[in-house]
py3Dmol code that shows the C-alpha trace and the ligand (Angstrom):
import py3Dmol

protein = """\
ATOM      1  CA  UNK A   1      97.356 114.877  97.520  1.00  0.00           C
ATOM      2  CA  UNK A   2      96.351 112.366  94.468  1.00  0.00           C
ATOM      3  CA  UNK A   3      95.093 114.999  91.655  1.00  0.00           C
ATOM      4  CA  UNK A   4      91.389 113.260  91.226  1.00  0.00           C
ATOM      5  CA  UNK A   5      92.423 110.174  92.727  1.00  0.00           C
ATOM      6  CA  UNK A   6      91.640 109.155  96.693  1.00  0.00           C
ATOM      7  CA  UNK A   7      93.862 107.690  98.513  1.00  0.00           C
ATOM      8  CA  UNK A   8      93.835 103.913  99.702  1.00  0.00           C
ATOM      9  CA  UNK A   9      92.255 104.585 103.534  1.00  0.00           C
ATOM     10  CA  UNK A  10      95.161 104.294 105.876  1.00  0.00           C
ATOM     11  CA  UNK A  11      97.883 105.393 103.496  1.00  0.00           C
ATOM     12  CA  UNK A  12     100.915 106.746 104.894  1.00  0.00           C
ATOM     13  CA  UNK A  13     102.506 109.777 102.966  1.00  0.00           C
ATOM     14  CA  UNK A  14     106.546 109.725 102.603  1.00  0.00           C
ATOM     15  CA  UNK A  15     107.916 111.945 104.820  1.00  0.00           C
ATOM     16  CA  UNK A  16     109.264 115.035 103.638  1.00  0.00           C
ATOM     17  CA  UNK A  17     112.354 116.557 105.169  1.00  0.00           C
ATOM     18  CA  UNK A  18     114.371 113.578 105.576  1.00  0.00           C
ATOM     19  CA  UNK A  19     117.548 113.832 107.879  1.00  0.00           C
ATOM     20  CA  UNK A  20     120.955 114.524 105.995  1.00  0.00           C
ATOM     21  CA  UNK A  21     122.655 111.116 106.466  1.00  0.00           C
ATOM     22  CA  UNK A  22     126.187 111.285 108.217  1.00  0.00           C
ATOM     23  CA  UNK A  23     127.211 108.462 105.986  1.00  0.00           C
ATOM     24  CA  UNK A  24     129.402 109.794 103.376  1.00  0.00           C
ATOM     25  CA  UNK A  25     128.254 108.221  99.664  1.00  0.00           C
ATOM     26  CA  UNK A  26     130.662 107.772  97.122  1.00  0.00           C
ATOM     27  CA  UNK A  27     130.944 109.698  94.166  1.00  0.00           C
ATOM     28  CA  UNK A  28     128.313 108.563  91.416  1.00  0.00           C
ATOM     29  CA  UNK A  29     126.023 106.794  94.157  1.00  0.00           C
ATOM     30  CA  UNK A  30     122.893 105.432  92.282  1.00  0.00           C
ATOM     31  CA  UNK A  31     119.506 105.013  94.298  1.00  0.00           C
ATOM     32  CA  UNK A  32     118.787 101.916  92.151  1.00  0.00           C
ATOM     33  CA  UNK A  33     115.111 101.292  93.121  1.00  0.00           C
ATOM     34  CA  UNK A  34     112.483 104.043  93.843  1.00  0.00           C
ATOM     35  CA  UNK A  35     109.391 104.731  92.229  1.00  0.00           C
ATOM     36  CA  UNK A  36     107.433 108.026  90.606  1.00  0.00           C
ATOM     37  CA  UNK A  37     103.179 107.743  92.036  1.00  0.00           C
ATOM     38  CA  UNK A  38     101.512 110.305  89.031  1.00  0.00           C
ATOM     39  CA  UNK A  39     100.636 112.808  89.781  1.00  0.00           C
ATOM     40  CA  UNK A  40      97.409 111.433  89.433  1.00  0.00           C
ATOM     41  CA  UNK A  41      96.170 114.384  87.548  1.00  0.00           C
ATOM     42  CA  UNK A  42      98.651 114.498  84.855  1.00  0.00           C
ATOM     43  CA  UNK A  43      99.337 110.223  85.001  1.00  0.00           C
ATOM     44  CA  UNK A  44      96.224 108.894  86.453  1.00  0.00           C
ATOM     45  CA  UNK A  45      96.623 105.475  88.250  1.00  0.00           C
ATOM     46  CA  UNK A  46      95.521 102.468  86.726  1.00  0.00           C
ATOM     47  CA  UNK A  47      92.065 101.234  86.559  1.00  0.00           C
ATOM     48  CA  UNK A  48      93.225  97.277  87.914  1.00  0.00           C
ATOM     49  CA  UNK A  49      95.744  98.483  90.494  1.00  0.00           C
ATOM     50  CA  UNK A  50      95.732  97.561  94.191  1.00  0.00           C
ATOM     51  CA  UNK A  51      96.100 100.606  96.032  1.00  0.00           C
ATOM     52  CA  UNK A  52      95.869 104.089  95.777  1.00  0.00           C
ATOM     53  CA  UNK A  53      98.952 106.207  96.653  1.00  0.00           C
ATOM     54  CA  UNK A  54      99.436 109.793  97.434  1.00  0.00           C
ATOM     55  CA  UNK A  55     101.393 111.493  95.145  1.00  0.00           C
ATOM     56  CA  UNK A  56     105.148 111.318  94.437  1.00  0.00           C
ATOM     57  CA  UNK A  57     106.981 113.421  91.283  1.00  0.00           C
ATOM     58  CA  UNK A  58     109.541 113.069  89.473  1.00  0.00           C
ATOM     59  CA  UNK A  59     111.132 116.666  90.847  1.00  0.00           C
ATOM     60  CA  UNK A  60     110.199 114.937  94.401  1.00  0.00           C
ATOM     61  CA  UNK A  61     112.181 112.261  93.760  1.00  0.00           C
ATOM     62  CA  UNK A  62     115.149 114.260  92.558  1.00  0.00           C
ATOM     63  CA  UNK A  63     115.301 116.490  95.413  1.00  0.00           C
ATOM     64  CA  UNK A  64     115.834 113.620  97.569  1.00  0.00           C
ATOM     65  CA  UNK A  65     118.626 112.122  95.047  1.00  0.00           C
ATOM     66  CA  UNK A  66     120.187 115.838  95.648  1.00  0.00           C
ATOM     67  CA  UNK A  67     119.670 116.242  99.085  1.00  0.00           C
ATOM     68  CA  UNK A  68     120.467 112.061  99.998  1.00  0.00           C
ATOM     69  CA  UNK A  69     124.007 112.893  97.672  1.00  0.00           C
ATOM     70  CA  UNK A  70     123.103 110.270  95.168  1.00  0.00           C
ATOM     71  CA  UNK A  71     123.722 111.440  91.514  1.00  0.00           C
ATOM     72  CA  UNK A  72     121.950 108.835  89.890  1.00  0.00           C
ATOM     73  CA  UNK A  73     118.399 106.578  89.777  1.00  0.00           C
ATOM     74  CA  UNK A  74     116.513 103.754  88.877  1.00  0.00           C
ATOM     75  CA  UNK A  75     112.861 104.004  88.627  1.00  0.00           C
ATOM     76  CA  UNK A  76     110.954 100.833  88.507  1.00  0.00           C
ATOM     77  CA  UNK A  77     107.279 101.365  87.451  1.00  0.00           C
ATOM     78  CA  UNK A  78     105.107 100.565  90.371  1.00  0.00           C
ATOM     79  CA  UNK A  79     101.703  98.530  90.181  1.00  0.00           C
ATOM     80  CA  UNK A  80      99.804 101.598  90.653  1.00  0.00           C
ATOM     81  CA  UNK A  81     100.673 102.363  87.613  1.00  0.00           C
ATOM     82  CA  UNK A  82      99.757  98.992  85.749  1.00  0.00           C
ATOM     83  CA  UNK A  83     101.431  98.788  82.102  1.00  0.00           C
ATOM     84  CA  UNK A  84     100.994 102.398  81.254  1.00  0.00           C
ATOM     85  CA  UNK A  85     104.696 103.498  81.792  1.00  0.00           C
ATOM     86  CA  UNK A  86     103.808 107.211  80.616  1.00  0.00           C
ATOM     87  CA  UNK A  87     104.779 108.992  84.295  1.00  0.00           C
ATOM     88  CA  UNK A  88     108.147 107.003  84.493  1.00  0.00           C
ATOM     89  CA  UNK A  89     108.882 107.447  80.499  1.00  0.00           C
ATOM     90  CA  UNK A  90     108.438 111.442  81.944  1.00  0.00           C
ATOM     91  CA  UNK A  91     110.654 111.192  84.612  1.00  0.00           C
ATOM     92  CA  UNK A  92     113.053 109.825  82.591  1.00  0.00           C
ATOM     93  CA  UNK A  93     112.914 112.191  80.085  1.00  0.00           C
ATOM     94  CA  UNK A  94     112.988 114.755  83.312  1.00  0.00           C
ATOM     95  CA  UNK A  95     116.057 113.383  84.772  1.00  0.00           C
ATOM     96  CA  UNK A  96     118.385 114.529  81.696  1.00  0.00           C
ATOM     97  CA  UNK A  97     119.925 110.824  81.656  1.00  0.00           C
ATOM     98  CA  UNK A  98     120.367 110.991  85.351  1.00  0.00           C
ATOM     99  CA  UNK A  99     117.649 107.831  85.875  1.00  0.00           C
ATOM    100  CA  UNK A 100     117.296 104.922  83.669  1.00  0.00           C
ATOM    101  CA  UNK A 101     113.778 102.511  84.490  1.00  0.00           C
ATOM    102  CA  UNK A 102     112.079  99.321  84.758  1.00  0.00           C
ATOM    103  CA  UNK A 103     109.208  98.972  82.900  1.00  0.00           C
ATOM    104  CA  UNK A 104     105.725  96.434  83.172  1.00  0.00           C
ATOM    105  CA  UNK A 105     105.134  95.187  79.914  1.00  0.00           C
ATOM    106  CA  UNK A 106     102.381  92.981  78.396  1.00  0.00           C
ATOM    107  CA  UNK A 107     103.153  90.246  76.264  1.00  0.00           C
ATOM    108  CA  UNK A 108     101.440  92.177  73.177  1.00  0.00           C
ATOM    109  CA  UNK A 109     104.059  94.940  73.006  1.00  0.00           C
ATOM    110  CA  UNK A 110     105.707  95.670  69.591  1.00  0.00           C
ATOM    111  CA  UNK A 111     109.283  96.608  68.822  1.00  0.00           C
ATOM    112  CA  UNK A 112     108.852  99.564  67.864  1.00  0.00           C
ATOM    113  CA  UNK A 113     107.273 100.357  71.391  1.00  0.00           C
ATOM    114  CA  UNK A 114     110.162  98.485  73.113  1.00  0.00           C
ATOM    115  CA  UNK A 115     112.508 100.693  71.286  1.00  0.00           C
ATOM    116  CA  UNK A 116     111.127 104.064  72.266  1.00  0.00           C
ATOM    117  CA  UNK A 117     110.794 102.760  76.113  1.00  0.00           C
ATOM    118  CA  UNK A 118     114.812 101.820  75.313  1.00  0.00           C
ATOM    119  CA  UNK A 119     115.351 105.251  74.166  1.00  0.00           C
ATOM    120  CA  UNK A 120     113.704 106.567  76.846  1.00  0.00           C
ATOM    121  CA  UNK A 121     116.058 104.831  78.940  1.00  0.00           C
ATOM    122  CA  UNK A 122     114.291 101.796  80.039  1.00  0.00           C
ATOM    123  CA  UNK A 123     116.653  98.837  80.200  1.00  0.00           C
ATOM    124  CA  UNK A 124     114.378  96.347  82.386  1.00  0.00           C
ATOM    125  CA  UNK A 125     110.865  95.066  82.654  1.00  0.00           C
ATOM    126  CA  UNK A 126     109.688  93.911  86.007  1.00  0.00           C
ATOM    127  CA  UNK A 127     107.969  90.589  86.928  1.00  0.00           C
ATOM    128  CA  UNK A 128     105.303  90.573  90.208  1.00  0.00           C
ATOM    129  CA  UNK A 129     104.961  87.514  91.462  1.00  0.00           C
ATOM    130  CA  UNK A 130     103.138  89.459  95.160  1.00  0.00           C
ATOM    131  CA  UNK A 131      99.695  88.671  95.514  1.00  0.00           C
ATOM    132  CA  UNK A 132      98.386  91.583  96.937  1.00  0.00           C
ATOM    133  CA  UNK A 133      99.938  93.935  94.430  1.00  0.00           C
ATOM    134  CA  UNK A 134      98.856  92.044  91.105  1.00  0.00           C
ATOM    135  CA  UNK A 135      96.648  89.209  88.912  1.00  0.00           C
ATOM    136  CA  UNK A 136      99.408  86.153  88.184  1.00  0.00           C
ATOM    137  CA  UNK A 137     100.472  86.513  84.710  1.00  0.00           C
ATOM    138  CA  UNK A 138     100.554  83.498  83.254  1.00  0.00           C
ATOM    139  CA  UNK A 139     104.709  81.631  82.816  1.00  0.00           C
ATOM    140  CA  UNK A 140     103.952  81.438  78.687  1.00  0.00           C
ATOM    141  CA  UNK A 141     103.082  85.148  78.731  1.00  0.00           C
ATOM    142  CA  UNK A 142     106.330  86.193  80.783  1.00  0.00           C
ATOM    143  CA  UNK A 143     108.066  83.919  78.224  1.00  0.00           C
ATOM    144  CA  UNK A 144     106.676  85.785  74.977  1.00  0.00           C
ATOM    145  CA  UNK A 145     108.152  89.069  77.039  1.00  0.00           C
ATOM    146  CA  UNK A 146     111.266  88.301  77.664  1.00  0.00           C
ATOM    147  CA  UNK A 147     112.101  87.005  74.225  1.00  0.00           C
ATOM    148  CA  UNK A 148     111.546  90.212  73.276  1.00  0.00           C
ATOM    149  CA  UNK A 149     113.536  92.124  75.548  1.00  0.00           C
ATOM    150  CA  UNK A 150     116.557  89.786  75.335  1.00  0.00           C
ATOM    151  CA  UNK A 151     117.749  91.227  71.878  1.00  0.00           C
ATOM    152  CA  UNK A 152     117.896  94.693  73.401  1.00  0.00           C
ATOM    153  CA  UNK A 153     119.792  93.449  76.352  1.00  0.00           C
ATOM    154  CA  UNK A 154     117.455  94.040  79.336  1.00  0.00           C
ATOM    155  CA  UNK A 155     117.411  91.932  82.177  1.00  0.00           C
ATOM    156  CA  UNK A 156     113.970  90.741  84.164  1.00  0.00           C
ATOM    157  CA  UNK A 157     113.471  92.643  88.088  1.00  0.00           C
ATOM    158  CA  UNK A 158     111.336  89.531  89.936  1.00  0.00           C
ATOM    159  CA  UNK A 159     109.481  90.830  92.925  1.00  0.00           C
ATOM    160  CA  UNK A 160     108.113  87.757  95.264  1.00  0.00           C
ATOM    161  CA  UNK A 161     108.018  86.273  98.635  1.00  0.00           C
ATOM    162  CA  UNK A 162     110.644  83.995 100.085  1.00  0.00           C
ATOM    163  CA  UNK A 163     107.565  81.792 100.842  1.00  0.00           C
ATOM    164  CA  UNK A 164     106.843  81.612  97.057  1.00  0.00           C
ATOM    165  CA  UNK A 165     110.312  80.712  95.958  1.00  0.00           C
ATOM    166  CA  UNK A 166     110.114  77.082  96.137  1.00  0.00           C
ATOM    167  CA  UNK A 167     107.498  77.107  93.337  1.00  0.00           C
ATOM    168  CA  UNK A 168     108.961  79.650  91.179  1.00  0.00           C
ATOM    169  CA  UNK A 169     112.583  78.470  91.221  1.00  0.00           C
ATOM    170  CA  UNK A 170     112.762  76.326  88.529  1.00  0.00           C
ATOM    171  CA  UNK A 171     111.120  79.136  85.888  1.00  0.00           C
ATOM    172  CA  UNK A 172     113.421  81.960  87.002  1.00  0.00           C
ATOM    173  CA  UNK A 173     116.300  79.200  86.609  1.00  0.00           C
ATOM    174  CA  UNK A 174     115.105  78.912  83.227  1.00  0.00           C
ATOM    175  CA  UNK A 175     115.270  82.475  82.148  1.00  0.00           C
ATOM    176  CA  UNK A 176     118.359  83.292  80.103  1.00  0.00           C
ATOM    177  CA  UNK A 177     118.819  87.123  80.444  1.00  0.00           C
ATOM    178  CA  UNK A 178     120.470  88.825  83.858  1.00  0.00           C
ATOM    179  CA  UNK A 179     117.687  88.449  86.680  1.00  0.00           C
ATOM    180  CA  UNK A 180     117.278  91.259  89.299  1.00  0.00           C
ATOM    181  CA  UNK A 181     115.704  89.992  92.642  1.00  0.00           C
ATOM    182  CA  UNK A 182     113.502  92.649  94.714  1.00  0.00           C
ATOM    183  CA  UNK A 183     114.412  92.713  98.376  1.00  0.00           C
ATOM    184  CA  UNK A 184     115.939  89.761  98.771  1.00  0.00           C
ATOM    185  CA  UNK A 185     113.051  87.796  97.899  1.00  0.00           C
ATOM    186  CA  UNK A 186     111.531  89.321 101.215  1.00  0.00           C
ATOM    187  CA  UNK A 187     112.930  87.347 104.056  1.00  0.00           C
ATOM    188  CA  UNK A 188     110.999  86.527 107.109  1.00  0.00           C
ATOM    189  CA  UNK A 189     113.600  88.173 109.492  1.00  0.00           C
ATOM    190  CA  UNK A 190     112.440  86.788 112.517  1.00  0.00           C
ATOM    191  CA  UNK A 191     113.837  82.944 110.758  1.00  0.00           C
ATOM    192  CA  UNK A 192     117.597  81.993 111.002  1.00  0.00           C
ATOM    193  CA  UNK A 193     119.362  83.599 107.887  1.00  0.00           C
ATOM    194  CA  UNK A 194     121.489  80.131 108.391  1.00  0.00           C
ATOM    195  CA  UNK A 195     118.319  78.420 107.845  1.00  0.00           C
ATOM    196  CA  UNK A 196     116.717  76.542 105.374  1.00  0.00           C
ATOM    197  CA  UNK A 197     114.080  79.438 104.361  1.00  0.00           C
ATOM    198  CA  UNK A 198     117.146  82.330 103.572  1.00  0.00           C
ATOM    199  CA  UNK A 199     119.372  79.219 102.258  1.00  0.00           C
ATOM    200  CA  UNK A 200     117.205  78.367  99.662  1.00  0.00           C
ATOM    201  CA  UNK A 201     117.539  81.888  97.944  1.00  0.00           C
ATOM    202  CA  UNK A 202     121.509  82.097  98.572  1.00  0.00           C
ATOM    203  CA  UNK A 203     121.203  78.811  96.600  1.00  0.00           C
ATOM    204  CA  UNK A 204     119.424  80.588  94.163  1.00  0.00           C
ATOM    205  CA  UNK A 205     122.145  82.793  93.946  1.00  0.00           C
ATOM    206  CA  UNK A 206     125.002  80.476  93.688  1.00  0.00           C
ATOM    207  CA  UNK A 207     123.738  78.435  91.006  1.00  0.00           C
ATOM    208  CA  UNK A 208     122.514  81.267  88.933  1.00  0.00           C
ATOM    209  CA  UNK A 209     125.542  83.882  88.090  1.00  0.00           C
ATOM    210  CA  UNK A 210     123.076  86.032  85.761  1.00  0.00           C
ATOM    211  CA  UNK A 211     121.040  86.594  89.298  1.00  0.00           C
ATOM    212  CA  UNK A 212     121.539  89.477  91.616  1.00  0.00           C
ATOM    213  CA  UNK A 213     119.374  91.213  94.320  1.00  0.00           C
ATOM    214  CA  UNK A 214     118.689  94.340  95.695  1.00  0.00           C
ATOM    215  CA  UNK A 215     119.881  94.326  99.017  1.00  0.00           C
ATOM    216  CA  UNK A 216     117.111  96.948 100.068  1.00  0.00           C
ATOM    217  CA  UNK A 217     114.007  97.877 101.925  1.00  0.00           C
ATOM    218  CA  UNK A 218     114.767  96.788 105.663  1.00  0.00           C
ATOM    219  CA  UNK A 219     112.000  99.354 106.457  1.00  0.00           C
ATOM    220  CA  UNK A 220     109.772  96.445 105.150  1.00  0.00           C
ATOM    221  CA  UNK A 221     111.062  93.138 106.059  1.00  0.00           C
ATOM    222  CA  UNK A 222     112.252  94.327 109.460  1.00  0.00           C
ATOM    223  CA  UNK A 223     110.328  93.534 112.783  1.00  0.00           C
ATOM    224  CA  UNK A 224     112.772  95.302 115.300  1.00  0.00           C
ATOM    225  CA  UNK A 225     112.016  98.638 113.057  1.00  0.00           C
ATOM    226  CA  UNK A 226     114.028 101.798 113.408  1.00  0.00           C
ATOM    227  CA  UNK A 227     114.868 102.445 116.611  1.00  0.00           C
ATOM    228  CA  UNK A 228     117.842 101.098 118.853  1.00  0.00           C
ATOM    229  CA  UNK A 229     117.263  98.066 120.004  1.00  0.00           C
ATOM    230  CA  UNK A 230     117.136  98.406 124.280  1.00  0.00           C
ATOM    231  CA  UNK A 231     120.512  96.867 124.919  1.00  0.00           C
ATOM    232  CA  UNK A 232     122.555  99.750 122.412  1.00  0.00           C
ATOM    233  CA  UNK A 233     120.684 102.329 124.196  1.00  0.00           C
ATOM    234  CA  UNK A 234     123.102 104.864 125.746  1.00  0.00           C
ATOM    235  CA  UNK A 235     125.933 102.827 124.211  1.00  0.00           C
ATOM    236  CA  UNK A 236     126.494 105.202 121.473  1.00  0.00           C
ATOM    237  CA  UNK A 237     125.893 102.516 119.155  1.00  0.00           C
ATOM    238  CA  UNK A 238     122.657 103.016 117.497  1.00  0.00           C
ATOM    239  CA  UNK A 239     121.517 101.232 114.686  1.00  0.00           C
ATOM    240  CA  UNK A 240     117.897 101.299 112.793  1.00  0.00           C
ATOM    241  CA  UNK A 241     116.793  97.976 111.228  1.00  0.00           C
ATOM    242  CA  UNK A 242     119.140  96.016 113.243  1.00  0.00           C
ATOM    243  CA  UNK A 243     117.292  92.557 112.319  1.00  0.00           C
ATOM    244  CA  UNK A 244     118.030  92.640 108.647  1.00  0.00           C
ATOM    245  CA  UNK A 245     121.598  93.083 108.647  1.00  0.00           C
ATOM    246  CA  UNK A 246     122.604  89.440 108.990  1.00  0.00           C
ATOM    247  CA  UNK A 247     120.771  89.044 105.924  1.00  0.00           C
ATOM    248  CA  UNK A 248     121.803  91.904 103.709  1.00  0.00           C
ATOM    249  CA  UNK A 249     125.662  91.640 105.008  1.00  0.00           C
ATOM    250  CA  UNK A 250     125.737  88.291 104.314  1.00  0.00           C
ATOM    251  CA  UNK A 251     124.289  88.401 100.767  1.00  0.00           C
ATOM    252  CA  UNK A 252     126.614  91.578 100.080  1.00  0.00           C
ATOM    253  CA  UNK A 253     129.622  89.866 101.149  1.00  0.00           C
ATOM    254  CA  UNK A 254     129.226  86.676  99.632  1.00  0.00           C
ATOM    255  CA  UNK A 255     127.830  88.302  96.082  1.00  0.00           C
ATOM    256  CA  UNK A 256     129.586  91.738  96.037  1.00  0.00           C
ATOM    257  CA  UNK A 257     129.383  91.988  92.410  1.00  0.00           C
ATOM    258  CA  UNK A 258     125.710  91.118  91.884  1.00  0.00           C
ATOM    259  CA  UNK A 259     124.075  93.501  94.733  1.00  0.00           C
ATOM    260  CA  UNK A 260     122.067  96.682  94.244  1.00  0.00           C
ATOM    261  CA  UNK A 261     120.760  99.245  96.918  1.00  0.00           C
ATOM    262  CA  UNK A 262     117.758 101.587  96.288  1.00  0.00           C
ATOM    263  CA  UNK A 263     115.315 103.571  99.360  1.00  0.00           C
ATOM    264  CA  UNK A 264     112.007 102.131  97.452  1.00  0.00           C
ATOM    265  CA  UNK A 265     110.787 106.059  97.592  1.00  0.00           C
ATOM    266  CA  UNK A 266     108.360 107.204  98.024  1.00  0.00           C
ATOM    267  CA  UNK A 267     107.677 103.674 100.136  1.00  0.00           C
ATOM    268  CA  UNK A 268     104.107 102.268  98.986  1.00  0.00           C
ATOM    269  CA  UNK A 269     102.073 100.375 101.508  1.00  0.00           C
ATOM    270  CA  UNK A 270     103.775 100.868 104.662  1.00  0.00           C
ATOM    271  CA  UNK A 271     101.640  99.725 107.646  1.00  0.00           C
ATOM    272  CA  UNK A 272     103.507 100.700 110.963  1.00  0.00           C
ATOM    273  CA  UNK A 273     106.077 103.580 110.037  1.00  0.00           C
ATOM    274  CA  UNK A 274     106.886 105.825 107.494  1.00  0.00           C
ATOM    275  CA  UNK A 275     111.159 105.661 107.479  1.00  0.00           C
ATOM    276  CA  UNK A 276     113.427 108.959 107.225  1.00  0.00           C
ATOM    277  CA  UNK A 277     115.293 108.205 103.944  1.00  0.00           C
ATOM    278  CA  UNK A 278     118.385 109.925 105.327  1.00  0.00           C
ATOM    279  CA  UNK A 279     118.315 107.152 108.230  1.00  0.00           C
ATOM    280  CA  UNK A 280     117.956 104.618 105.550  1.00  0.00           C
ATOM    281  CA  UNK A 281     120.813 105.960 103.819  1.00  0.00           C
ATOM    282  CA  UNK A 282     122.615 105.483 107.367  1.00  0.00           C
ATOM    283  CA  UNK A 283     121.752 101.795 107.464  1.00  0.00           C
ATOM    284  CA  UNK A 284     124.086 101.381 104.491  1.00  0.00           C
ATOM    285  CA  UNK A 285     127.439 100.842 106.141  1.00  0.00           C
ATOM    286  CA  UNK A 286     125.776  98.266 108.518  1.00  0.00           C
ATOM    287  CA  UNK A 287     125.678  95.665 105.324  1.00  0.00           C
ATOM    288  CA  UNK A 288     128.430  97.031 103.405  1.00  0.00           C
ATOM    289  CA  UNK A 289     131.035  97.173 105.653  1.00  0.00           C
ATOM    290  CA  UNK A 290     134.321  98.455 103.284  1.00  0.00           C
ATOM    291  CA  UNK A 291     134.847 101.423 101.075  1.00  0.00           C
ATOM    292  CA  UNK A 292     134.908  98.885  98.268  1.00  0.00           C
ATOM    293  CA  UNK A 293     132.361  96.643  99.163  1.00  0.00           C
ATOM    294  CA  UNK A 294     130.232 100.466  99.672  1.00  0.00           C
ATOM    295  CA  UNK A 295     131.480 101.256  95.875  1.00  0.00           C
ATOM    296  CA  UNK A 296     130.578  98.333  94.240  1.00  0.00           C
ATOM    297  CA  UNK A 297     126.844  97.864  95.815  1.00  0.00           C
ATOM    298  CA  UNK A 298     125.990 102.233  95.212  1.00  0.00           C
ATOM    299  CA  UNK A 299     128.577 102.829  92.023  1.00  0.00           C
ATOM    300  CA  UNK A 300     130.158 100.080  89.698  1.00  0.00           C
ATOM    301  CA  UNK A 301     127.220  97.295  90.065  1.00  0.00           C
ATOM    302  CA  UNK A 302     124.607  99.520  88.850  1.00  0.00           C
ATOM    303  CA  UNK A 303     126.565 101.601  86.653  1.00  0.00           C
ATOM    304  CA  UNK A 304     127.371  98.056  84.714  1.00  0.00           C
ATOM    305  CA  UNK A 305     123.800  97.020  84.827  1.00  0.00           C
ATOM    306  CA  UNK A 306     121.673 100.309  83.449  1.00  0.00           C
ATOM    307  CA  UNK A 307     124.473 102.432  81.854  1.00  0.00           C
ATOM    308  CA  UNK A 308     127.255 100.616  80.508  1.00  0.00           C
ATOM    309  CA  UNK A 309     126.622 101.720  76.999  1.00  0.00           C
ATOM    310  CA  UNK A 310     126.442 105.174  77.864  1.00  0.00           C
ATOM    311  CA  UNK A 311     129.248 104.953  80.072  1.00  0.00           C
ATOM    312  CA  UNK A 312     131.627 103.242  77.765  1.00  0.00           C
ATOM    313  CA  UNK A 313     130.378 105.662  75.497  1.00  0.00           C
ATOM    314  CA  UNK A 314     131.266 108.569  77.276  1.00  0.00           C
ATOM    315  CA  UNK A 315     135.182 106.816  77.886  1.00  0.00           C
ATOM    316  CA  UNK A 316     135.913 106.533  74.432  1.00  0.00           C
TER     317      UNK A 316
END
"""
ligand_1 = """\
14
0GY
C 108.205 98.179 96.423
C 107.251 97.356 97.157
C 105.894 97.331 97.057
C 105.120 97.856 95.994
C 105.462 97.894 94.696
O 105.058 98.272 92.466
C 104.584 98.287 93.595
O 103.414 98.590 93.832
O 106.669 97.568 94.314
C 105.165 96.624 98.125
O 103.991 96.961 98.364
O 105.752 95.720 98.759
O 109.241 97.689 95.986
O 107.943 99.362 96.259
"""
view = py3Dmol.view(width=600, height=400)
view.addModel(protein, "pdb")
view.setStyle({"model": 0}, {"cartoon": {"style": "trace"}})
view.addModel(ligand_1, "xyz")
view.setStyle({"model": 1}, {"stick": {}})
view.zoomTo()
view.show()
């Protein structure tokens, strides 16, 4: 299912078919963080990534934007990939304006280069700070890279661990262009979210207005997984991914205007479960509890973040 390329042993495929979700998305819903794998035939994966996915187009992806009801994405180059953003420049080009990306840059890239990814419709570049999915790059090289993005208005997507944010807070303090935080800076959910662990990254967020997070992935971070917990058996109250909520709620109602939702299609590295994206979709109303709370998290916040020129364009 890779094109030449076998698949990291153990690999688990996303799951095609997902359930229609009963929750009702509002009109111009953006899925603001999935990825394209390849095909490895046509975009062969890097030579230093980590893993080997199967593989995951760019029509795959929007059939599930269709069939989900979103009518918009973001697709942030995985590591898989490395810095060769060729398969996500494609899929933009594919989704007829409908996507906009995050690219991985090196610190070597011209202007000229950065102006054809812009054109493309790239309007981020993304920072790993996860061990096993990438080699540190070193702080002066992320520097040299976002200098040059800031001119073009981008803003930096950080991927990292919650246990990794003590060391790292002062240099994403430091960085002067809107910050995007993967996942919530991956909780431990099994800690207090009133605790000092989850408190440290709402600090983060308080003292940094050019920082917001994507409020996404429970699939990952959660331990109770996606069935009903026993006591809501039989209750009629079902809810996958119960664990994460406090955390997700709380950072959505507390930062309304600086949250982002995506699925993380077609979900690399998944140990335990592949997740039904339509049950995913489901989980939304669980952190965003209000039609406008639902409309600024799926709509406004990422329509101001990857297509406000367009958009005001398009207005005038
Ligand atoms: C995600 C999470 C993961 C992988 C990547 O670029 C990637 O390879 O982001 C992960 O393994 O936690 O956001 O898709």
């Amino acid at each position: 299912m890779s094109g030449p390329f076998e698949k990291t042993p153990g690999w688990l495929d996303w799951y095609d078919g997902p359930s229609i979700p009963t929750f009702r998305m509002p009109e111009g819903a953006v899925d603001a963080h999935c990825h394209v794998f390849g095909p490895g035939a046509e975009f062969p994966y890097a030579p230093e990534r980590k893993y080997t996915p199967c593989d995951a187009s760019a029509e795959q992806l929007f059939a599930l934007r269709d069939r989900l009801g979103f009518d918009r994405n973001v697709i942030v180059q995985a590591t898989c990939h490395g810095a060769d953003n060729t398969a996500l420049v494609d899929a933009l080009h594919r989704s007829e304006g409908r996507a906009r990306g995050v690219a991985t840059v090196r610190r070597d890239i011209t202007a000229e280069q950065l102006a054809e990814l812009h054109e493309a419709g790239v309007r981020g570049v993304r920072f790993n700070f996860v061990k096993r999915l990438v080699d540190r790059v070193p702080t002066d090289a992320l520097q040299e890279i976002v200098a040059k993005i800031a001119p073009l208005g981008w803003h930096v997507v950080i991927y990292f661990e919650a246990e990794d944010l003590p060391e790292l807070y002062d240099f994403f303090s430091g960085i002067p262009v809107p910050l995007v935080v993967d996942h919530m800076g991956r909780p431990d959910v099994t800690k207090d979210p009133d605790g000092l662990e989850f408190g440290l990254f709402l600090r983060f967020l308080r003292e940094n207005p050019n920082v917001w997070t994507k409020v996404s992935c429970p699939e990952r971070l959660s331990v109770s997984g996606p069935r009903a917990l026993p006591e809501e058996v039989g209750t009629g109250e079902q809810h996958a991914y119960t664990d994460v909520v406090p955390f997700a709620r709380r950072v959505v109602e507390e930062f309304p205007d600086r949250v982002l939702w995506g699925t993380d299609w077609p979900h690399p590295n998944l140990k335990d479960h592949m997740p039904d994206d339509g049950l995913l979709v489901d989980y939304i109303p669980q952190i965003a509890t209000t039609a406008e709370l639902q409309r600024k998290l799926l709509v406004d916040n990422p329509h101001r973040l990857y297509w406000a020129d367009s958009d005001a364009t398009e207005g005038a």
